[in-house]
VEXKOL-990275 format. One record per atom (N, C-alpha, C, O): residue in three letters; z, y, x. Coordinates in steps of 0.001 Angstrom, whole numbers, plus 500000, padded with zeros to 6 digits. Layout:
<rs>
alaZYX...
</rs>
This chain:
<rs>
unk482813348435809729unk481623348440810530unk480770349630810130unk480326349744808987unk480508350687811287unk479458351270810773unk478224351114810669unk477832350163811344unk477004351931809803unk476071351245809198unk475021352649810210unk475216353849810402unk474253351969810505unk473620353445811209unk471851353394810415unk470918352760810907unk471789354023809440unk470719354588808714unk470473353630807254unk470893352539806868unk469626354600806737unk469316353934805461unk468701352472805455unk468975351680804553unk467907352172806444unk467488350702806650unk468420349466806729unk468143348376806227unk469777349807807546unk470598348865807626unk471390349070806858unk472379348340806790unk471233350022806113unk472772349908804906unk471871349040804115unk472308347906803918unk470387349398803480unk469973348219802186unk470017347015802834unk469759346154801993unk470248346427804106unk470354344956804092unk471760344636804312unk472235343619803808unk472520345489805084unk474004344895804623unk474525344592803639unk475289343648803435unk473811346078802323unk474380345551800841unk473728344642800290unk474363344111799379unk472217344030800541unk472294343079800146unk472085341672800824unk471211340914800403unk472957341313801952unk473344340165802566unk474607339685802121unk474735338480802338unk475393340119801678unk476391339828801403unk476597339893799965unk475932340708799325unk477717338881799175unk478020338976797657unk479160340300797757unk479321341047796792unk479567340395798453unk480619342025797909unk480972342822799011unk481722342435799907unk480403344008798954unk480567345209799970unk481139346429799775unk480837346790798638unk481636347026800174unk482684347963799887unk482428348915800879unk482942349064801988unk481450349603800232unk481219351080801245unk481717351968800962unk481975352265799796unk482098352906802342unk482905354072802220unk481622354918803070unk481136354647804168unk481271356078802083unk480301357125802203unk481568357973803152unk482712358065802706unk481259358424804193unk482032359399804857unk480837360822805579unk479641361093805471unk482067361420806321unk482041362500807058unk482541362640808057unk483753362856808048unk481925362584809159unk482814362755810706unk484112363408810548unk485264362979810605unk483525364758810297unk484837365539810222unk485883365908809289unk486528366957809293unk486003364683808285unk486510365023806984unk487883364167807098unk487759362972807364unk488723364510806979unk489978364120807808unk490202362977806359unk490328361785806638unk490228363236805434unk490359361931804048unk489542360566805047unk489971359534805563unk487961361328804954unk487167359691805590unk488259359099806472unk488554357906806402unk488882359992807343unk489229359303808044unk490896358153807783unk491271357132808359unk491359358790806917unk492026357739806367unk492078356937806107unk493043356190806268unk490479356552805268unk490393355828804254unk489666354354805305unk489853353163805054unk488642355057806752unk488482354429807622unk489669353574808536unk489388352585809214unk490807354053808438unk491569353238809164unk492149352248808272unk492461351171808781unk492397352467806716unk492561351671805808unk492052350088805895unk492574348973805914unk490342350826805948unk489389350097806098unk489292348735806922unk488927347589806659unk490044349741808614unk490173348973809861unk491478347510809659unk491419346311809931unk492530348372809073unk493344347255808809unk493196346352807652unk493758345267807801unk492429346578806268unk492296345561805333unk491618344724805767unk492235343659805733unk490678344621806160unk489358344229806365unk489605342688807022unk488786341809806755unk490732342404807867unk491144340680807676unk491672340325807062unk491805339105807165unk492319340913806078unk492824340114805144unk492125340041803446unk492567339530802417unk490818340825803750unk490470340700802962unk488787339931803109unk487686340323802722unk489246338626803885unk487658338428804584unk486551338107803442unk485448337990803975unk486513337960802280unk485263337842801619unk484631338653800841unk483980338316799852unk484859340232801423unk484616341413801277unk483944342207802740unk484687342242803722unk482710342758802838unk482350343279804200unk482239344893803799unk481532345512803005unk483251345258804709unk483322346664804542unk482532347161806155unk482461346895807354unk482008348155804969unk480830349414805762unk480985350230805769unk481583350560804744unk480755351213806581unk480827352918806460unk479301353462806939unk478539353160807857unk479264354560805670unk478016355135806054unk478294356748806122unk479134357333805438unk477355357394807155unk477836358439807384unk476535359870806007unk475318359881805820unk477189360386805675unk475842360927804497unk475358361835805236unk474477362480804667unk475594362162806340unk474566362860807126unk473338362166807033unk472353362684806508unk473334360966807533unk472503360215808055unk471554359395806931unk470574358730807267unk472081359578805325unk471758358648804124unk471559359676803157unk471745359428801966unk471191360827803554unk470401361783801826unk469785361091800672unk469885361424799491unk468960359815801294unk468112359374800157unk469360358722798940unk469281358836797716unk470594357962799818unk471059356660798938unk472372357656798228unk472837357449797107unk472832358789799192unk473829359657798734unk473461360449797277unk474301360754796430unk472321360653797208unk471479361304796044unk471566360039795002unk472519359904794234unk470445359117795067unk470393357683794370unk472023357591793695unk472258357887792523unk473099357113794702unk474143356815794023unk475110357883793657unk476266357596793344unk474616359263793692unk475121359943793108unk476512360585793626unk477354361174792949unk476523360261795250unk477637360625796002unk478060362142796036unk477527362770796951unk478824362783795306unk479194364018795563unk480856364620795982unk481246365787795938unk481496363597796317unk482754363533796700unk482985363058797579unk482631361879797556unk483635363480798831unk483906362554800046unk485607362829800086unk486292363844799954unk485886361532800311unk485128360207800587unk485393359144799071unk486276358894798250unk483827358733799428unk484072357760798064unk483462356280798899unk482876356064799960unk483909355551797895unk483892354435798159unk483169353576797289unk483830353099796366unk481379353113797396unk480608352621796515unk481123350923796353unk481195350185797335unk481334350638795460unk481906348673795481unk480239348186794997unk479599348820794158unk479776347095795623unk478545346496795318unk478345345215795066unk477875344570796004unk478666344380793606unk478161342694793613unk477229342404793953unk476483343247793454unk476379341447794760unk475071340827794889unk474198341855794722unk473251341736793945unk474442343136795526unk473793344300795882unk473295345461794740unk472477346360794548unk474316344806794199unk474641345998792663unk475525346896792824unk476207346625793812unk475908348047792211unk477197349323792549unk476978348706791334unk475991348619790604unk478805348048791235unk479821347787790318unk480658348724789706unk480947348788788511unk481116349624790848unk482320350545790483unk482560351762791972unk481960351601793035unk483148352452791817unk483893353360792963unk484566353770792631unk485035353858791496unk485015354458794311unk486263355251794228unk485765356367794507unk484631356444794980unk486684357668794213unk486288358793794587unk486995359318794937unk487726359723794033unk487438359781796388unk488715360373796898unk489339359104796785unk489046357909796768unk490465359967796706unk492026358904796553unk492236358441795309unk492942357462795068unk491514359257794280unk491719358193792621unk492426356984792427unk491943356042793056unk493477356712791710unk493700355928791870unk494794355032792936unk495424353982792814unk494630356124794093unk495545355286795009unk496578356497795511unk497498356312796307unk496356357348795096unk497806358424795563unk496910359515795486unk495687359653795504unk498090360387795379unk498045361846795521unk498251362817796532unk498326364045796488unk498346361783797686unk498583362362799188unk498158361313799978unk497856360155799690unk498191362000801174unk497099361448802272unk498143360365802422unk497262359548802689unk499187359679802483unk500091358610802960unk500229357600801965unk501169356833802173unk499417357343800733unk499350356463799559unk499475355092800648unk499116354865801804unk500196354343799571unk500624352847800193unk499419352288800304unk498624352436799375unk499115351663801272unk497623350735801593unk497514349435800670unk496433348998800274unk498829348834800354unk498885347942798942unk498187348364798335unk497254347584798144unk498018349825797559unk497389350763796313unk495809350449796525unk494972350380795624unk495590350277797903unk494155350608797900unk493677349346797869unk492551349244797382unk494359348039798362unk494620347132798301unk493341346642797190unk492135346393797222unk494464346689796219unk494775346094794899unk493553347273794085unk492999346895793052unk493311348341794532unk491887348941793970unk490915348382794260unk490059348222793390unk490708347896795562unk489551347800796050unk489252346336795146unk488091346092794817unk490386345370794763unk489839344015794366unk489253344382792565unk488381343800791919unk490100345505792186unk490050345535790885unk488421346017791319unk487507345258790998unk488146347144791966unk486454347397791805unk485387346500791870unk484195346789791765unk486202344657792171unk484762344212792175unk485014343211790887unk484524342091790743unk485784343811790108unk486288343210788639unk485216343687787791unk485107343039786750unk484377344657787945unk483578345442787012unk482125344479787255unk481906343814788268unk481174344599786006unk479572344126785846unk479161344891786552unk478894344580787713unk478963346236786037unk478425347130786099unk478952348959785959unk479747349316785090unk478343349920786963unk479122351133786998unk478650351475786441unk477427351431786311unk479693352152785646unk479421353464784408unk478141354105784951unk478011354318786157unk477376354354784225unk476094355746784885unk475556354895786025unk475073355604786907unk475501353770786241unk474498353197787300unk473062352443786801unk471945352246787282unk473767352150785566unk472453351201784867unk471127351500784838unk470397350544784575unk470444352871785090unk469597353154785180unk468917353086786875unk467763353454787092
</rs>
C-alpha cells in the first residue's frame, strides 16, 4: 500500500503492531523489485502491513531514520524501527534473489528490540 505523505505514514506506523516499510523511488528499478516482492508477500504474510513511501515526498522521516540507500526497508514494532534492510542485504546479490530470502528476512527483522543507532 502506498503511503502518500508524512502524515499518513506516522499513523500507519503507528496503527498497527508490525510494519514493514519500503522507502522507495519511482524510478529506481531495485524499488521496484522489492515493490512487487512486497505485492506478492503481503498475503501470506497477513500480520505484517506493508507500506511504501516515496522519499520524494518524506525528507523529514528519510533524514530522522537515516535513509540513505534505496531501497531500504524500515521494520517497525508498536511504531518503533526495530531493524532494516538496505538494498538487497541479505537477500541476494542480484536483482532475481529467491523471494523465500526476503521472506524469511523480513520475519527475522521483526526479531530485533531495537535498531542499532535508533535509540536515540
Amino acid at each position: 500500500r502506498r503511503v502518500h505523505g508524512e502524515s499518513e505514514f506516522l499513523k500507519q506506523v503507528t496503527a498497527s503492531q508490525l510494519v514493514a516499510c519500503h522507502f522507495f523511488h519511482k524510478d529506481f528499478e531495485r524499488c521496484k523489485i522489492i515493490d512487487m516482492h512486497f505485492r506478492e508477500l503481503a498475503p501470506s504474510l497477513m500480520s505484517i502491513r506493508f507500506i511504501a513511501l516515496n522519499v520524494e515526498k518524506a525528507p523529514f522521516f528519510v533524514a530522522k531514520l537515516r535513509v540513505k540507500t534505496l531501497p531500504t526497508v524500515v521494520f517497525f514494532k508498536d511504531g518503533i524501527a526495530v531493524d532494516r534492510l538496505v538494498g538487497f542485504e541479505g537477500v541476494g546479490t542480484t536483482d532475481d534473489f529467491p523471494q523465500s530470502r526476503l521472506a524469511a528476512r523480513i520475519k527475522l527483522g521483526f526479531e530485533k528490540e531495537t535498531a542499532e543507532g535508533e535509540e536515540d
